[in-house]
C-alpha positions in Angstrom: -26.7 12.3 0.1 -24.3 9.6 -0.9 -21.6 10.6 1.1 -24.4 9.4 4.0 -24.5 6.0 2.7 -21.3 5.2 1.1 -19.3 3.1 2.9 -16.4 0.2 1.7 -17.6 -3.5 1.7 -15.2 -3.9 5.2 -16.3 -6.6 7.4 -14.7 -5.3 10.5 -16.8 -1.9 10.2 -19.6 -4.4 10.4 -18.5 -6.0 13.2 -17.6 -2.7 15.2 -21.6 -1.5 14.0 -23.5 -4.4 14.7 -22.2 -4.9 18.4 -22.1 -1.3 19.3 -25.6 -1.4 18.0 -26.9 -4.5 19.8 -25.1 -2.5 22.9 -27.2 0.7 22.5 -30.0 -1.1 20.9 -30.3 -2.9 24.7 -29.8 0.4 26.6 -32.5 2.0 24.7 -35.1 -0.7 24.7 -34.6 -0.4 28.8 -35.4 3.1 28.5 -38.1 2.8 25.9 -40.0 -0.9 26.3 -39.1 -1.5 30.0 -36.9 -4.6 28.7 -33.7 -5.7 29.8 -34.6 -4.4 33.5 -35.3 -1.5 32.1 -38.3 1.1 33.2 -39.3 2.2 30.3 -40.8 5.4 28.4 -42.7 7.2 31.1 -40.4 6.3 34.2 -37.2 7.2 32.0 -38.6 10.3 31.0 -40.2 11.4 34.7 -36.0 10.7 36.1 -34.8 12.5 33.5 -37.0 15.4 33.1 -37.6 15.3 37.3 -35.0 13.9 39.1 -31.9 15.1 36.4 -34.0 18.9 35.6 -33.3 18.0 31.7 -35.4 19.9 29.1 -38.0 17.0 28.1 -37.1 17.3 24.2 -32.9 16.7 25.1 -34.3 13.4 27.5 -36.2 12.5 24.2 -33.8 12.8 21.8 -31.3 10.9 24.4 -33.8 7.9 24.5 -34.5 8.0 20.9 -30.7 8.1 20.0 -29.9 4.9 22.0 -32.8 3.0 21.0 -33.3 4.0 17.2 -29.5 4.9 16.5 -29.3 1.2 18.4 -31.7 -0.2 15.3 -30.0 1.9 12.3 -26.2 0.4 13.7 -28.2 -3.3 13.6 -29.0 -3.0 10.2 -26.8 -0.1 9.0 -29.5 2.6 7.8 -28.1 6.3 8.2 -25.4 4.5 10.7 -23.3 7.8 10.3 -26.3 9.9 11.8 -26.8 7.0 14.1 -23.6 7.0 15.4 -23.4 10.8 15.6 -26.6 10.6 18.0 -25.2 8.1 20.1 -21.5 9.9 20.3 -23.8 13.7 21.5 -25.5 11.2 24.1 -22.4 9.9 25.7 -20.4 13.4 25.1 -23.5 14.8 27.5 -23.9 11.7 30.0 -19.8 12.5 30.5 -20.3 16.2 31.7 -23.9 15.6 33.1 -23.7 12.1 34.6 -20.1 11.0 35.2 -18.0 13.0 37.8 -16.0 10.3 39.3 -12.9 10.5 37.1 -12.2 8.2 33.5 -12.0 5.0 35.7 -14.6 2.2 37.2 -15.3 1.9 40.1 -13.0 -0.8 40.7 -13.0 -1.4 44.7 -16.1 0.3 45.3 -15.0 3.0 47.5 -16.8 5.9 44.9 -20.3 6.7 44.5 -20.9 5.8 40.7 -18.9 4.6 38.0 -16.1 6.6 35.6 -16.5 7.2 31.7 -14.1 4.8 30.2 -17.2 3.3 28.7 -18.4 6.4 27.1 -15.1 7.0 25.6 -15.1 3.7 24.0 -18.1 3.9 22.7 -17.3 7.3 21.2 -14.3 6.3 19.8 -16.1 3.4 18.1 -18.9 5.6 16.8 -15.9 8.4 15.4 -15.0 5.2 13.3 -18.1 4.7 12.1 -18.7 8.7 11.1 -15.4 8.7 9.1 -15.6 5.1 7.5 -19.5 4.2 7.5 -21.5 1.0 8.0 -18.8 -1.4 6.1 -20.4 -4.5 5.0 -23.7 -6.1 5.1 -25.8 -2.8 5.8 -28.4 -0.8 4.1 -26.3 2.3 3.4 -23.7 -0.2 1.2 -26.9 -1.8 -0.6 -27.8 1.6 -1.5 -24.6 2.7 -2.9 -23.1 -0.2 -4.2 -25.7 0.3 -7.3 
């Protein structure tokens, strides 16, 4: 169990956490609370479960990793498990959601957007699994005992 928590007192790991947490933190609270110009719980669910055809309990588990692994990145509790559930949602919204190539789209001539987000953001979370919260986070109070 301490190989969950431990992490190094690095303030850059805390930097990389807390904004890629805010970031999913906002995402998820559009899904979950209707904030942010989001739709919420019920609407996010119906488009997934309807409009997409995803199995209800993967939509769930989608919505809950953005907006509760957003939370555990904000105050680094279980931010390697947190950051594992965000990575599996942008791993699936690549091969379910994304089909117009790695790039933006940039002039507008494409239907959608690329991945280059996604592959930031799973990039950033990799960090995170291999090096933990880094400073200022519940999993370093925990250990640091």
């Amino acid at each position: 169990m301490k190989s969950i928590f431990n992490t190094a007192n690095d303030h850059t790991l805390a930097l990389v956490r807390l904004v890629l947490g805010i970031v999913f933190f906002m995402h998820g609270a559009q899904k979950t609370l209707a904030w942010f110009g989001g739709f919420g719980f019920h609407a996010t669910m119906h488009f997934f479960t309807v409009d997409m055809g995803i199995p209800a309990v993967f939509a769930f588990l989608a919505i809950s990793a953005e907006f509760l692994g957003g939370i555990g990145l904000i105050v680094g509790f279980l931010s390697r498990i947190a950051a594992f559930g965000i990575a599996v949602n942008m791993l699936v919204a690549i091969a379910v959601v994304s089909h117009n190539g790695i790039f933006m789209n940039w002039y507008g001539t494409q239907k959608g957007e690329g991945y280059e987000y996604h592959l930031l953001a799973i990039a950033l979370c990799i960090l995170i699994m291999v090096k933990g919260a880094g400073a200022l986070s519940v999993d370093r109070a925990l250990t640091k005992a």
